[in-house]
KOLVEX-839979 format. One record per residue: x, y, z of N, C-alpha, C in turn; residue in one letter. Coordinates in steps of 0.1 Angstrom, whole numbers, padded with zeros to 4 digits, always signed. Each point is the difference from the previous one (the first is absolute). Layout:
# KOLVEX-839979
XYZXYZXYZA;...
This chain:
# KOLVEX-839979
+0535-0332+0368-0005+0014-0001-0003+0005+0014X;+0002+0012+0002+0003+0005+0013-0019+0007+0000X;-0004+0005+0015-0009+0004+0001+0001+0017-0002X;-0011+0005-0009+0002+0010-0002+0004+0010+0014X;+0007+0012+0003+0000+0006+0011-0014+0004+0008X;-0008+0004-0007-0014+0002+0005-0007-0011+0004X;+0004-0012-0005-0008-0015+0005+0008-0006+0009X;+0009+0004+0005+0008-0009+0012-0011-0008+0008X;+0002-0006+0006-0012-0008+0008+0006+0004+0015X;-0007+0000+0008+0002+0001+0016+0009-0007+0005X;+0011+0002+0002+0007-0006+0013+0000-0001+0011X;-0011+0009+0007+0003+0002+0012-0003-0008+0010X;-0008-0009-0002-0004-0015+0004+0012-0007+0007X;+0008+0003-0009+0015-0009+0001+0016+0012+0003X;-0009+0009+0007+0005+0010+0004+0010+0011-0007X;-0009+0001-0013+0013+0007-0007-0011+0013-0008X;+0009+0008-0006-0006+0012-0006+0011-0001-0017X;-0006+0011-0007+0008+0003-0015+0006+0012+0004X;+0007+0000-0007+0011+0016-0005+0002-0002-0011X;-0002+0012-0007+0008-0005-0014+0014+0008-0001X;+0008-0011-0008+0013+0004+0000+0002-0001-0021X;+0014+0009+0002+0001-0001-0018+0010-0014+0004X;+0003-0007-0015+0002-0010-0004+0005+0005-0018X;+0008-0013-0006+0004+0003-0015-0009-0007-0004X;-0005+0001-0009-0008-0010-0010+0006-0006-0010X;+0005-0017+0005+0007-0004-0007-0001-0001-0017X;-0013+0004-0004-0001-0008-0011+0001+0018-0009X;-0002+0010+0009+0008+0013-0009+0009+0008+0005X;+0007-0005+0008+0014+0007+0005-0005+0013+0008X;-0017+0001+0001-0001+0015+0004-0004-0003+0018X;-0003+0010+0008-0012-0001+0009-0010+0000+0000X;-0008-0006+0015-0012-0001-0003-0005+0001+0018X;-0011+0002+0002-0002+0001+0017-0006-0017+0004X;+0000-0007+0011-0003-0014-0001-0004-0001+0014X;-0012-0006+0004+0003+0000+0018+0002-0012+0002X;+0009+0006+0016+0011-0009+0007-0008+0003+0017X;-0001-0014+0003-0002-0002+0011+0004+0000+0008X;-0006+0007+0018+0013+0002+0008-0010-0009+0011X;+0011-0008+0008-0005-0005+0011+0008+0003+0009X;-0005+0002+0018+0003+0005+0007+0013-0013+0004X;+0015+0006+0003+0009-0008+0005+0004-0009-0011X;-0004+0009-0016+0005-0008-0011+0007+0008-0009X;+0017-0001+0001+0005+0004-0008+0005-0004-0017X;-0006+0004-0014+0001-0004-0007+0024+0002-0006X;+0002-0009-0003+0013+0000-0002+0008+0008-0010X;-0011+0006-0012-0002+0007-0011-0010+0010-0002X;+0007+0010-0004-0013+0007-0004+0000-0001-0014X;-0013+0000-0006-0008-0003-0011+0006+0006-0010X;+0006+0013-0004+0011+0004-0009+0011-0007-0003X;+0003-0008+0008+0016-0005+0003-0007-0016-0004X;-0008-0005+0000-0002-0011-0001-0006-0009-0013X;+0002-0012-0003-0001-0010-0010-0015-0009+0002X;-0008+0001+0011-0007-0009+0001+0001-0014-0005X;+0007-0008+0009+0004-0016-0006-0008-0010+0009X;-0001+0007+0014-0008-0008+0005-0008+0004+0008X;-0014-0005+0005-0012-0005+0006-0008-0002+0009X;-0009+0003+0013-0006-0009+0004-0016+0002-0001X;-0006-0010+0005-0015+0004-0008-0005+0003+0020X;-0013+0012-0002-0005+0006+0009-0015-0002-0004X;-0003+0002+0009-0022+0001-0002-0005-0013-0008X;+0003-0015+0006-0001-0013-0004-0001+0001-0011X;+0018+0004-0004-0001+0003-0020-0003+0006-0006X;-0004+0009+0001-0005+0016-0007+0007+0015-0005X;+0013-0001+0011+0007+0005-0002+0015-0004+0007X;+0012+0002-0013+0017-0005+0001+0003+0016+0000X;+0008+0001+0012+0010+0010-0002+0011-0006-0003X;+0006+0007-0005+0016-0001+0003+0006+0001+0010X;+0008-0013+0006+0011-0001+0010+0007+0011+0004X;+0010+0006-0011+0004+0011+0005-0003+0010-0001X;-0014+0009-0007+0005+0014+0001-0020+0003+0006X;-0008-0017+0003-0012+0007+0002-0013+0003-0008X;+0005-0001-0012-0009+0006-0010-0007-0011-0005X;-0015+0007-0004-0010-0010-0006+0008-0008-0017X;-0001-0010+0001+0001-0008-0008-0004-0011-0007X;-0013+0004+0003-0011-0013-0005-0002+0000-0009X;
């Protein structure tokens, strides 16, 4: 379960900020707004509309997984 948009936790520690970007909601075919993380000199390979979330990495010693390609909270 993802972090609400309002509860994002700080990235900036680890040098990053939110944006929120739209995204499909897989589980009702509709949209929905989600934030996606930008870090300086980091290009995400997807943007969050276009994307599946399949994979991973974990940030803030495990607290929070974005997604590999498009950035977005995924926890």
């Amino acid at each position: 379960m993802s972090y609400p948009v309002t509860e994002l936790p700080d990235i900036s520690g680890i040098g990053g900020h939110w944006t929120l970007a739209p995204a499909r909601d897989c589980a009702t075919g509709g949209h929905l707004q989600v934030g996606r993380a930008i870090f300086a000199g980091r290009q995400w390979p997807r943007e969050p509309k276009d994307c599946v979330c399949v994979r991973g990495d974990w940030y803030l010693d495990g607290n929070l997984l974005l997604c590999s390609d498009c950035g977005t909270d995924g926890t």
